[in-house]
Phi, psi and omega in degrees: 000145171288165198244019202271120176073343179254128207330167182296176167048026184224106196255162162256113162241111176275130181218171202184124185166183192227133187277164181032042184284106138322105192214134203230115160255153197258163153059025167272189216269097177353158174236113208232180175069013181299163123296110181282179182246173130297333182290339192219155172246025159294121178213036149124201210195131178290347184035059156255032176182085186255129188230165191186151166260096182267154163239156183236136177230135168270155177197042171234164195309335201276035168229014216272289183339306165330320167285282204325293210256341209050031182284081189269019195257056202223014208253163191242106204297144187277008162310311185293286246260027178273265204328320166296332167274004175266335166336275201297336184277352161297335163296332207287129175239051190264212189211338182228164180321297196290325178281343192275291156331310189288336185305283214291291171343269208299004199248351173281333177287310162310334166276314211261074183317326188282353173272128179279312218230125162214152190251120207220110175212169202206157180234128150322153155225146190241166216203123178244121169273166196272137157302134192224151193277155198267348188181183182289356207250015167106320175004155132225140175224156167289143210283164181244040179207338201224171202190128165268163183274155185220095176274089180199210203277156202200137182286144166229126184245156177206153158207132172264132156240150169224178189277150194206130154051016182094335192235165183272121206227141164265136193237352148198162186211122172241153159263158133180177191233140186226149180068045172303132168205115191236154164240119178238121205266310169214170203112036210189105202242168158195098172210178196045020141284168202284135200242156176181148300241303171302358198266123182254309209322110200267182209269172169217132155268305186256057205224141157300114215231117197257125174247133170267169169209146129262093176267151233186124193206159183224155169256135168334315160242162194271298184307021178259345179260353153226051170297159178281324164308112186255039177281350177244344200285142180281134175258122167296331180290334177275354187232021169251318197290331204252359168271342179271330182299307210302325187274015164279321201270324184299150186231106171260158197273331188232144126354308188278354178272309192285333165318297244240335169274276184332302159324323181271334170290317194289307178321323172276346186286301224256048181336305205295343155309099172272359188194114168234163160233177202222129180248041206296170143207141162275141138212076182294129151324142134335137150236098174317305197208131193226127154313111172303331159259014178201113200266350178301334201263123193194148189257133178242189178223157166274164175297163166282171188345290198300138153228153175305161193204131180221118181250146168187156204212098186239124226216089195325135194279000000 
């Protein structure tokens, strides 16, 4: 950012913009052609009901006056950019999260010419249609008119554009799917690690092991996430699907060892992948009580409050 308007020896940096915009599009454009996996049988979505929390952030010099001066007449009220992204998700005629966001950037950019730079991410909010019967004979099928809400694990997108060279550029895009929450009863170790006067913690060769995850990918090239093709496009539901196989089959020692499987699986599913990362929490349950005739049977509690926290970030050379 430029120091343009702001005290001698004193720089700005400015972002601006309007949070949680709710936008439910009805009838957008199937997602058909993924590349399937083994882990998964997802292999696409009628997206007759695509929904998301966007958010918009501006983040170039031409509202910097608005600070300095109070000068507002360059500044794009977020009232306006409400309106505008409900606008523009009415134009979009793509099939993903990412393609939707990268839509909504470039048409902001496109209008409001004195803005350089802009930010743009969003959280599904999911939607299931509800089963309905399909004939007299019990068939069910999903419904094309009605849908429950999906309080659960979900894709999450961000993408920036800027002016480059006379044009509008995507200059980044993460993928991800959040709030991934597995339970695995067993096949989960954690012992011999470093023990020393403060250490309560007792070793587990076998233990129940409960996780939230927040996963998280970038592509080598940007643009394969919002091509009208999707044969390269990554589907978070195929990385929700091949993050529950791997912790079903793996038998890991750590957390940060099942991360790191999981980061080496996805790098091999996906080429087209230059980078993913992993956001953990342990909040392995308490266990209270064990059966006296079934040591499988057993009550568990959640833990208290502190939980363990695991990063990793794995990232082609």
């Amino acid at each position: 950012m430029t120091e343009q308007g702001a005290r001698p020896g004193v720089s700005a940096q400015i972002h601006y913009g309007k949070a949680a915009v709710t936008a439910y599009r009805t009838y957008a454009t199937p997602l058909r052609g993924l590349t399937p996996i083994p882990e998964s049988g997802f292999t696409g979505r009628d997206n007759t009901l695509l929904a998301a929390e966007i958010e918009i952030d501006e983040r170039s010099d031409a509202c910097l006056p608005a600070y300095t001066e109070g000068d507002n007449s360059m500044v794009v009220a977020t009232d306006t950019m409400k309106n505008f992204i409900h606008v523009a998700s009415l134009e979009f005629a793509g099939s993903t999260l990412e393609g939707w966001l990268e839509f909504i950037g470039r048409r902001f950019l496109e209008r409001y010419e004195h803005m350089a730079h802009v930010h743009v991410a969003a959280r599904e909010i999911g939607f299931r249609p509800v089963e309905v019967p399909a004939d007299d004979d019990g068939r069910r099928q999903p419904s094309d008119r009605v849908f429950a809400a999906v309080r659960a694990d979900h894709a999450t997108a961000a993408v920036v554009l800027a002016r480059r060279d006379g044009s509008i550029q995507l200059t980044d895009l993460a993928a991800g799917r959040a709030e991934l929450r597995l339970m695995k009863l067993r096949g989960s170790a954690f012992a011999e690690f470093a023990r020393d006067e403060y250490t309560t913690l007792p070793e587990r060769t076998d233990r129940a092991l409960n996780v939230y995850l927040d996963v998280g990918w970038r592509y080598a090239d940007p643009g394969i996430a919002v091509a009208p093709h999707a044969a390269r496009y990554v589907a978070s539901e195929q990385v929700a699907d091949l993050v529950g196989a791997v912790f079903h089959g793996f038998v890991s020692n750590s957390i940060q060892h099942l991360v790191h499987e999981i980061g080496q699986r996805m790098l091999e599913r996906w080429p087209q992948l230059i980078e993913v990362s992993f956001e953990a929490q342990n909040r392995t349950w308490d266990m209270p009580r064990v059966s006296h005739g079934d040591d499988r049977v057993r009550v568990y509690t959640d833990p208290p409050a502190p939980y363990g926290r695991i990063g990793l970030v794995l990232r082609r050379e």
